[in-house]
C-alpha positions, 0 to 999 in steps of 0.5 A: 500546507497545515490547518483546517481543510476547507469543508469545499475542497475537492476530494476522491470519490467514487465508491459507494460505501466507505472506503476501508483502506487504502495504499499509494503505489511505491512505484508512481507518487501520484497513483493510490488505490482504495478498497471499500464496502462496495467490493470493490478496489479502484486506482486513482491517479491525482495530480501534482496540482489542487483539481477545481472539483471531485475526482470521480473516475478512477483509472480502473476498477477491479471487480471480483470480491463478493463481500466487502474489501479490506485489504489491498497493498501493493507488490514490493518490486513489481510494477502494477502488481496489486494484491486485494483481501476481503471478507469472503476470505479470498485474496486476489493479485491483479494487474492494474496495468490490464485491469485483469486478475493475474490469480486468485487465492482461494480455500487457503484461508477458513476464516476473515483475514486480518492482515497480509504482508509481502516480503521483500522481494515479493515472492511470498506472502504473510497472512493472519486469519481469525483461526488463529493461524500465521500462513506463509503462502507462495502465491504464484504456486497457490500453495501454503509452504508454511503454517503457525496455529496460535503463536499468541494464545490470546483471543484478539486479533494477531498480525505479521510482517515479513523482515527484512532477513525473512523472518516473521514478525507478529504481535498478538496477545497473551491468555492475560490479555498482555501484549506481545511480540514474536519473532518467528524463523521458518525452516525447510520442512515447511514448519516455524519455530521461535526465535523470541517472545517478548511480552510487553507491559499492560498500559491503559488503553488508548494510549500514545506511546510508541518503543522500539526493538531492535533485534538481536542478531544471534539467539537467544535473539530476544529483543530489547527495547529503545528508551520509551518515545511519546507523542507531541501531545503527551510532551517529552521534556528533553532536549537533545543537541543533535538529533536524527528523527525518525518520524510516524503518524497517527491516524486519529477520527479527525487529524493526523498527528505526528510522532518523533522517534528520536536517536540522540547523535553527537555528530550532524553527519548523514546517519547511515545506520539510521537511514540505510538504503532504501526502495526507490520509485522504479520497479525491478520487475513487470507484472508478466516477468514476476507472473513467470517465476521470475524474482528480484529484489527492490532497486535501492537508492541513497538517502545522503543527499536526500529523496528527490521525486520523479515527474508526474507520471500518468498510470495507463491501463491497456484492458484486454479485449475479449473479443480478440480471442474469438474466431473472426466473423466467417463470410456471411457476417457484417459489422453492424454499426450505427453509420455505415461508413464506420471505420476503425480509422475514424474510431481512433480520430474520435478517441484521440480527440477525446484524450485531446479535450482532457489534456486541455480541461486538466492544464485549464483546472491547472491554470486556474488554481495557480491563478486563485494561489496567487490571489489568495497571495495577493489578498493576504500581503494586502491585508 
């Protein structure tokens, strides 16, 4: 549905601050996780239908940043696995299927962290810092196996990504204030050398445009770019036959307005090239299997016949008890309970009802929303 939201409608909230960034788990369509001021990241999952009020509880809520969090995005090909940065410069990988920290990142970074990025396979990881540094950091070892000080001698802020042949890509600043692009091409003695510098026109600030660059595959790989694509709102008056788009969004303060890259095609044919094989929605790994070394990279599928969802399916989240760990109370110790005849039993009895009386609340909220859609149907065919 497209227009104004109403100002009533429902919302997820939870944090005590503004959030300051978010990220839907490629895994599971129904699961996001947010980041906030408040230290804090939280794992919601949201329903298939409208709910009737806020979503307030989060599944689960990882606490371990000191300073606001800004950072979170989540493992490629492993299932649960979550990485958060914040503003005490660490970073740290948890399990949201435990709620847990797996590891913590510390000492690896001097400064604020400006972005982080996995690779494909998510066995290493891609940071940008405000020392003016590119780190390649292998997180299971907690070690930097690569380092790049200033690839952009601008002063504003640099950021990278891994590609998909493991190279590094980061967009910074000349001296001049001049954009640039960089692609970086580690090697084994643990440093990074150029594989191209494209500087990029000055253009004013604000502006909508958006260009592409393919990479070359050989050297001098350096990049040339596709012809310029604008927004819907600064117009492109040219008009193609047969198209195959490739679409973005941009996020304004008060709407979300898409932005179409088009290839021209003479044929209506799937487009392969344009729409190769990509991630699905299963993950390759679990959490543990990942923690112990292990790699793999992500299961793809087909686009040909088009993306078709998986079912709703419920994020659980298994915390482990810390009381399991110690010894059991030696022969002079009891239970101290508020009843006397408590049992494990009658605890299990008490939480299955509970999750009971939730399934019930949510296929009621269900019901009721479909009821008031068929309403909001009926008054408008009798208008």
């Amino acid at each position: 549905q497209t227009g104004r939201v109403d100002k009533n409608h429902p919302l997820v909230t939870g944090h005590t601050a503004p959030v300051l960034d978010i990220d839907w788990c490629p895994h599971n369509d129904n699961v996001i996780a947010s980041a906030s001021e408040d230290t804090t990241v939280m794992v919601w999952q949201v329903p298939d239908y409208v709910p009737m009020r806020n979503i307030t509880e989060p599944v689960v809520t990882l606490e371990g940043h000191s300073k606001r969090v800004g950072i979170i995005s989540w493992h490629p090909t492993a299932r649960n696995v979550l990485l958060s940065a914040g503003c005490d410069n660490l970073v740290i990988l948890w399990n949201v299927g435990t709620g847990e920290m797996l590891l913590v990142l510390e000492d690896m970074h001097t400064d604020l962290i400006y972005n982080v990025g996995w690779n494909r396979n998510g066995s290493l990881l891609v940071t940008t810092c405000k020392d003016k540094k590119v780190r390649v950091i292998d997180p299971r070892k907690q070690q930097v196996v690569a380092e790049k000080a200033k690839p952009h001698d601008g002063a504003r802020p640099i950021r990278a990504i891994f590609m998909a042949d493991g190279k590094i890509f980061t967009t910074g600043f000349s001296k001049m204030s001049e954009r640039q692009l960089g692609l970086w091409d580690l090697v084994r003695d643990g440093g990074s050398r150029p594989a191209s510098a494209a500087p990029e026109t000055p253009r004013s600030r604000g502006h909508a445009g958006c260009r592409g660059y393919p990479p070359a595959a050989r050297a001098p790989w350096e990049p040339h770019a596709l012809p310029r694509s604008r927004t819907q709102r600064l117009g492109d008056g040219r008009t193609l036959t047969t198209s195959a788009p490739r679409r973005f969004f941009k996020l304004h303060e008060r709407k979300c307005e898409p932005i179409v890259m088009t290839v021209p095609r003479k044929s209506d044919l799937f487009q392969d090239d344009l729409y190769p094989d990509t991630p699905g929605p299963e993950p390759a790994l679990e959490a543990d299997e990942w923690l112990s070394g292990k790699d793999a990279e992500p299961i793809l599928i087909s686009l040909r016949d088009g993306y078709v969802p998986v079912k709703n399916r419920e994020l659980k989240v298994v915390k482990k008890n810390i009381l399991d760990n110690k010894p059991p109370p030696g022969p002079h110790r009891s239970h101290s309970t508020c009843d006397p005849n408590f049992s494990r039993p009658a605890l299990e009895e008490v939480l299955e009802e509970i999750r009971a009386l939730k399934e019930t609340v949510q296929a009621q909220e269900k019901r009721i929303s479909d009821l008031e859609n068929k309403l909001c149907q009926f008054t408008n065919g009798t208008d």
